[in-house]
MARMI-165605 format. One record per residue (C-alpha): x, y, z; residue in one letter. Coordinates in steps of 0.2 Angstrom, whole numbers, padded with zeros to 4 digits, always signed. Layout:
XYZa...
//
This chain:
-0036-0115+0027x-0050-0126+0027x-0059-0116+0016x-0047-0117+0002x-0041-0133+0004x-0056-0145+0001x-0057-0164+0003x-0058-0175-0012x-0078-0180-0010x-0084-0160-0009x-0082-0161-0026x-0092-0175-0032x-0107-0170-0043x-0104-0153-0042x-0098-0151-0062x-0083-0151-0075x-0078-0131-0067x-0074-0140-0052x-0067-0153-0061x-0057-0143-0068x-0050-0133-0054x-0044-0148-0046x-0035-0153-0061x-0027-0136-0059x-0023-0137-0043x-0015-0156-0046x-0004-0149-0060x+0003-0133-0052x+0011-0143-0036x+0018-0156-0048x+0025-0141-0057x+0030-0130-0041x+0035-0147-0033x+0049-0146-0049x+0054-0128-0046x+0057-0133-0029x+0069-0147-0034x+0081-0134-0043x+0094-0127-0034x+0100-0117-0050x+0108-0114-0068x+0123-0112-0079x+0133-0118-0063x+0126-0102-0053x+0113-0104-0038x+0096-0097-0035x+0093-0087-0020x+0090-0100-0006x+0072-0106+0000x+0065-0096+0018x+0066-0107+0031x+0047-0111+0030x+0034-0125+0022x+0022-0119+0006x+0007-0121+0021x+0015-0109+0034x+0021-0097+0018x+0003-0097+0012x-0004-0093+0030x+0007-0080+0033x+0005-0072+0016x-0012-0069+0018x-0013-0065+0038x-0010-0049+0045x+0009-0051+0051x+0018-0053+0032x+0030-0039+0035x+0033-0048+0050x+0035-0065+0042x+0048-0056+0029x+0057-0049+0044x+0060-0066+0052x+0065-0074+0037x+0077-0062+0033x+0083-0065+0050x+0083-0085+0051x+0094-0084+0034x+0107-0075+0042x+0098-0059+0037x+0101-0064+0020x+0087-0051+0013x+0087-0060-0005x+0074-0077-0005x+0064-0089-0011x+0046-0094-0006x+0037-0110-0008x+0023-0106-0018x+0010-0117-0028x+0015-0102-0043x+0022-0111-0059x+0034-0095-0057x+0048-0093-0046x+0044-0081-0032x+0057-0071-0025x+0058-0059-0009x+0072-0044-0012x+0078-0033+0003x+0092-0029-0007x+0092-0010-0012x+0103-0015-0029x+0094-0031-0035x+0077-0020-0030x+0081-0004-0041x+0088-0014-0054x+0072-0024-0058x+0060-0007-0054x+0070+0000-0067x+0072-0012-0080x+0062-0010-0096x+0057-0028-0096x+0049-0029-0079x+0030-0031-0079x+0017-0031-0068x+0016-0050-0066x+0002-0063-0073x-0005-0066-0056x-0011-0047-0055x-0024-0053-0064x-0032-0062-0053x-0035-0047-0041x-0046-0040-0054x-0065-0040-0046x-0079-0043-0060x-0062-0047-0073x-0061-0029-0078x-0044-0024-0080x-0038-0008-0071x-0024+0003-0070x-0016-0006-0054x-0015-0024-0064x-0011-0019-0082x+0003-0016-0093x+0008-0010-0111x-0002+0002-0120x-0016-0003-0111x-0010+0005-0091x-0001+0019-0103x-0016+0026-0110x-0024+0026-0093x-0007+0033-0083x-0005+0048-0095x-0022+0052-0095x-0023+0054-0078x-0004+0062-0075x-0011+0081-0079x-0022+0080-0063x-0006+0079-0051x+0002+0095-0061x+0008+0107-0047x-0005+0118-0050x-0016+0103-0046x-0007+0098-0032x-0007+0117-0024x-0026+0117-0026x-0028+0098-0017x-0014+0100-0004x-0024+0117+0001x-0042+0111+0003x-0034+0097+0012x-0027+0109+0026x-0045+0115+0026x-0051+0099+0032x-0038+0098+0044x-0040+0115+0051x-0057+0112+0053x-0056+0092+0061x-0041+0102+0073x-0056+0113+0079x-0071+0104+0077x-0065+0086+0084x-0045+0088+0092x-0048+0102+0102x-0063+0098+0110x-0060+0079+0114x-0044+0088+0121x-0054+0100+0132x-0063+0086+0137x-0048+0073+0139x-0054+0061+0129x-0042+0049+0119x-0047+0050+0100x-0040+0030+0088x-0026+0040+0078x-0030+0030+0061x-0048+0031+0061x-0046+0049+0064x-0032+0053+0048x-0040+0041+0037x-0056+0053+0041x-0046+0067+0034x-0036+0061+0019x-0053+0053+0012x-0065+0069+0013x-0051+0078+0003x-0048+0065-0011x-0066+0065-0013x-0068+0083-0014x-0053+0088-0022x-0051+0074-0035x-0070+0068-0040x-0080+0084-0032x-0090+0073-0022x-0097+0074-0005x-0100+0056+0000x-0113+0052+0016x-0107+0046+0030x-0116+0028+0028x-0106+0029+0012x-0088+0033+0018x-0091+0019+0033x-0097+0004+0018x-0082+0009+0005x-0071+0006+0019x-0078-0009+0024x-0078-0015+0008x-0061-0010+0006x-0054-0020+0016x-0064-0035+0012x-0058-0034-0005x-0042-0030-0003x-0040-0044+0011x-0048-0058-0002x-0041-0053-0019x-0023-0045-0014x-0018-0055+0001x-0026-0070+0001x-0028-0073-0018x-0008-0067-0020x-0003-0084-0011x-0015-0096-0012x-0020-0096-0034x-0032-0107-0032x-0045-0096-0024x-0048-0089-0040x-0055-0108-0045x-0063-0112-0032x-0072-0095-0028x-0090-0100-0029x-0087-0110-0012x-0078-0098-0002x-0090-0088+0007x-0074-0076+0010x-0072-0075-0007x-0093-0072-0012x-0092-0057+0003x-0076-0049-0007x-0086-0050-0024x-0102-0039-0015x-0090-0030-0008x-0084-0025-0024x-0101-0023-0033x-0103-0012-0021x-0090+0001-0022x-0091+0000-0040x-0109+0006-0037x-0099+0020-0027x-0090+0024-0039x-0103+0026-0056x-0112+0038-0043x-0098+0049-0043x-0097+0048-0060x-0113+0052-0060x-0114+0067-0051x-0100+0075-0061x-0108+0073-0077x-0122+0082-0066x-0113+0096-0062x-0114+0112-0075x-0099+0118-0072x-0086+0104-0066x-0068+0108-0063x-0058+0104-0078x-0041+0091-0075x-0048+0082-0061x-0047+0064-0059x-0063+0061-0062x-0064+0073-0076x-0049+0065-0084x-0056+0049-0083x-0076+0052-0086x-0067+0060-0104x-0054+0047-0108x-0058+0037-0124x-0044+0024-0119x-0059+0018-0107x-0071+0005-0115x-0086+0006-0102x-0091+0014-0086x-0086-0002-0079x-0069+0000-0083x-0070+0021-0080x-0077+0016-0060x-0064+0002-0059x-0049+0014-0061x-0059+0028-0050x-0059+0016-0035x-0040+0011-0039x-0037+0031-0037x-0050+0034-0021x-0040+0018-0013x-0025+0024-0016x-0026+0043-0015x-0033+0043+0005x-0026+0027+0016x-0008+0027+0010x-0006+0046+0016x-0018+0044+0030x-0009+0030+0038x+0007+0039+0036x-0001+0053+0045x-0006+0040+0058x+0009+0030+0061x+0019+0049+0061x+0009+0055+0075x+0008+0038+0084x+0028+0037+0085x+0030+0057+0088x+0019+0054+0104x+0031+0038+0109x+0045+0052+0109x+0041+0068+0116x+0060+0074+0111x+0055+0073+0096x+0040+0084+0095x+0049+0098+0103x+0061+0097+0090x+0048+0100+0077x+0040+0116+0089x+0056+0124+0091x+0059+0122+0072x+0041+0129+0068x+0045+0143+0081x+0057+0151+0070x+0047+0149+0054x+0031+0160+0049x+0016+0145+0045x+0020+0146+0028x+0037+0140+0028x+0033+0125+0039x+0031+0114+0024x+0050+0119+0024x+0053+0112+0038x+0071+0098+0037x+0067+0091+0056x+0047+0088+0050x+0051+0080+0032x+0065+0068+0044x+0052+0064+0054x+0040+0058+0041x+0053+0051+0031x+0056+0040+0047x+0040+0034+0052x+0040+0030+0031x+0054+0020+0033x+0050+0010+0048x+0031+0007+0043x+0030+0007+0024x+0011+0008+0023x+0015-0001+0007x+0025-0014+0016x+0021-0028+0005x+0032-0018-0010x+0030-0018-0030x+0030-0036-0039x+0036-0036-0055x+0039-0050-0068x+0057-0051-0075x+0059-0050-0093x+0077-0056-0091x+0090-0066-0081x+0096-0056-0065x+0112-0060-0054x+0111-0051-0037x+0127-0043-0031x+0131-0059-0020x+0131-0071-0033x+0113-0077-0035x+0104-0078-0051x+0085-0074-0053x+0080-0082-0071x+0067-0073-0082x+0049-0073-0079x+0050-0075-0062x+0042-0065-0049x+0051-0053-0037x+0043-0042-0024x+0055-0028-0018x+0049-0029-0001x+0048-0013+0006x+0048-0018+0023x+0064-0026+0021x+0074-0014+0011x+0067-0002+0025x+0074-0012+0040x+0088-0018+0031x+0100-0022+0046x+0116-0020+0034x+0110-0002+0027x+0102+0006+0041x+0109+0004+0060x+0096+0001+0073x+0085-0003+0059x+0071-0007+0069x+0072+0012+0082x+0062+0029+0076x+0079+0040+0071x+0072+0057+0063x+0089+0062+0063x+0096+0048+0052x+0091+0056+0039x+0102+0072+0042x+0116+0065+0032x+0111+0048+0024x+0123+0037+0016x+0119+0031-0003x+0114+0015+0003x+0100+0022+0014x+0095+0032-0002x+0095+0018-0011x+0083+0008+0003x+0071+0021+0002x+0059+0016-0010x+0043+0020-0001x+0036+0025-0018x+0044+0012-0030x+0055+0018-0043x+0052+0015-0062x+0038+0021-0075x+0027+0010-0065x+0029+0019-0049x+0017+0030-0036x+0009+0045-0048x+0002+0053-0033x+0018+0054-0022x+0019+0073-0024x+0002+0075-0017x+0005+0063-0002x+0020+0074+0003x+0013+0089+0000x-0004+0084+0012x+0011+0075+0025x+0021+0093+0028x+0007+0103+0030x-0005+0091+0041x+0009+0085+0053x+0013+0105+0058x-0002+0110+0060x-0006+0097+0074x+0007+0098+0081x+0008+0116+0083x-0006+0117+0094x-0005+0102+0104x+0005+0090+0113x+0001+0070+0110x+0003+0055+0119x+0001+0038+0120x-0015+0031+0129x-0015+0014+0118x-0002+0007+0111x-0013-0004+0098x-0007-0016+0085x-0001-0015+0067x-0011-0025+0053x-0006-0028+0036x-0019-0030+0024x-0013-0023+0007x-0008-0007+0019x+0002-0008+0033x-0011+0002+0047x-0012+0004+0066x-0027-0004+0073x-0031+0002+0092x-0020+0015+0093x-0029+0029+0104x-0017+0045+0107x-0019+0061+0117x-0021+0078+0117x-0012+0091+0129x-0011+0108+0131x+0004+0115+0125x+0015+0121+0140x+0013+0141+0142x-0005+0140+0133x
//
């Protein structure tokens, strides 16, 4: 925290900006010290607090192990699943596990995306991901034609194409060989040569795919996590060196994304209801800055939620062997084509979704109106409430051995476990491209596992930046018995 929390004398000399951001920062804690000091209204209680100070809250907001921290708190309460956080926010900041509460505000037509999104907005241009009104409307229906079915048949099909051709030109020959291959690095490979070809026709270098992703995540890591907790980094940005980093980091996947925009105002014959063709010729669009800005929103989103969902999928199905030969005997009595059909594979994903939301930090949305939670809490209007996926997923009082890999769970959930799943949120606001992600999911996991066996060589470690990913994890590949 050094670097966000400054002593008094750095800022001597250096200007009225500064001056004001300290002013800023003096007025919020008098105003979240307030907050704080309310226990409720009209005679009904807010949620209670999490058992931790505004410091460890803000350090654990923007580290790597915030599912983690939601989990414990959760538990500490008595796994109440419904709290508060001590936040420097002017706003009540409220953490739902509760699949009710959760739907009710996705589904509201008052909820927002909240103020604070703003400051996730690199260069200050507004974007599909931070916007709300007409504004994200335009944007959102002009982009909804490129994930019609017929799209998603032509995108989900060049995507088995790439797979087919990593399962030969990289899987079976590190298996040959007995090499271990890093299980995320490997998906993420797959799922981002297919968004780029299918949905902005665009080959991108290898130097190019290895400096998005490291810009990814430094951009993500500054303006979602760190800059979601801690407000005043947006003040005091110029001094961070994190925060500079995260700037050239943007610039430079904006650069990224005006090439591709670039190349397909090249190209004499383009495909027509693409992404980037919907975008390049959508007048709701200002600038190219604001045309690349939602391009990258789309190129983020449209490759590392599915890949890592590949990843974690195959990471647990090599913990449990059982479980693969479930899906191989399944497959067995299906011709290739039908394996997209196949009940025991969608459980399976469904499962690794629910216990590793790559999402994991959910959907936050500002309240438009006064709430009361089934157990007697009221949420007033204007606050913030992030429907924690990671807690509705693990929700100890929906879903029994919460935290165990159960494909078969999901053979007859109840309407509380329904209710849980919100891997893609719920509302006008939700995932656009959550067709296409389940499309790729039943037709990539198959295909591997239909040709090999996996298991674990390194367990690895989860981080959470943004996205929920396996860091380390190394898996191999055997021979199926009998081959």
């Amino acid at each position: 925290m050094s670097d966000v929390v400054a002593p008094p004398n750095l800022f001597s000399g250096l200007g009225p900006s500064i001056a004001a951001a300290v002013a800023v920062v003096v007025v919020t804690v008098i105003i979240a010290g307030k907050i704080f000091r309310r226990d409720g209204e009209n005679g009904k209680p807010y949620p209670p607090f999490a058992p931790a100070s505004m410091l460890d809250t803000m350090n654990k907001m923007q580290g790597s192990d915030l599912p983690w921290f939601y989990l414990q708190m959760a538990t500490t309460l008595g796994n109440r699943y419904t709290y508060r956080l001590k936040l420097p926010l002017r706003r009540m900041f409220v953490v739902t596990g509760d699949p009710n509460f959760a739907r009710d505000v996705l589904l509201d037509p008052k909820s927002t995306k909240p103020d604070l999104y703003r400051q996730f907005e690199a260069e200050g241009i507004g974007n599909i991901f931070t916007r709300n009104g007409e504004f994200w409307h335009a944007r959102r229906k002009g982009t909804a034609p490129a994930f019609s079915s017929s799209h998603i048949k032509r995108m989900n099909s060049v995507a088995i194409e790439i797979a087919e051709l990593w399962i030969k030109n990289t899987l079976l020959p590190v298996m040959k060989e007995g090499r271990p291959f890093d299980v995320a690095k490997e998906m993420i490979s797959i799922t981002l040569d297919s968004i780029c070809k299918t949905a902005f026709e665009y080959d991108p270098t290898e130097e190019e795919k290895e400096q998005f992703l490291k810009c990814e995540e430094l951009v993500t890591t500054e303006y979602i996590s760190r800059s979601l907790s801690n407000p005043f980094r947006q003040y005091l940005g110029p001094l961070l060196p994190r925060r500079r980093e995260a700037m050239q980091a943007a610039k430079s996947n904006l650069a990224l994304a005006k090439r591709i925009i670039a190349n397909y105002r090249a190209m004499k014959n383009p495909t027509k209801g693409t992404i980037v063709d919907l975008i390049a010729n959508n007048k709701c669009y200002a600038n190219l800055d604001e045309m690349a800005v939602d391009l990258i929103i789309y190129l983020v989103a449209g490759h590392d939620t599915t890949g890592y969902t590949l990843a974690f999928t195959l990471l647990e199905l090599a913990r449990h062997p059982e479980e693969q030969k479930k899906i191989r005997d399944d497959l067995a009595k299906r011709t290739p084509d039908d394996w997209s059909n196949s009940k025991v594979v969608q459980m399976a994903i469904k499962e690794s979704m629910r216990l590793y939301p790559v999402s994991a930090g959910g959907s936050l949305r500002q309240l438009g109106r006064d709430f009361e939670t089934d157990d007697g809490f009221v949420v007033p209007r204007n606050s913030n409430v992030v429907a924690a996926m990671i807690l509705l997923h693990r929700n100890s009082t929906v879903f029994e051995d919460a935290d165990k890999f159960i494909p078969s769970r999901w053979e007859n959930p109840t309407k509380e476990m329904k209710d849980a799943f919100l891997i893609f949120s719920a509302g006008k606001q939700n995932c656009i491209g959550q067709a296409l992600a389940n499309a790729e999911l039943q037709c990539i996991i198959p295909m591997i596992l239909s040709q090999v066996e996996l298991e674990v060589m390194e367990e690895g470690s989860v981080d959470c930046f943004l996205t929920m990913k396996p860091t380390g994890a190394w898996l191999k590949a055997k021979p199926l018995k009998g081959n």
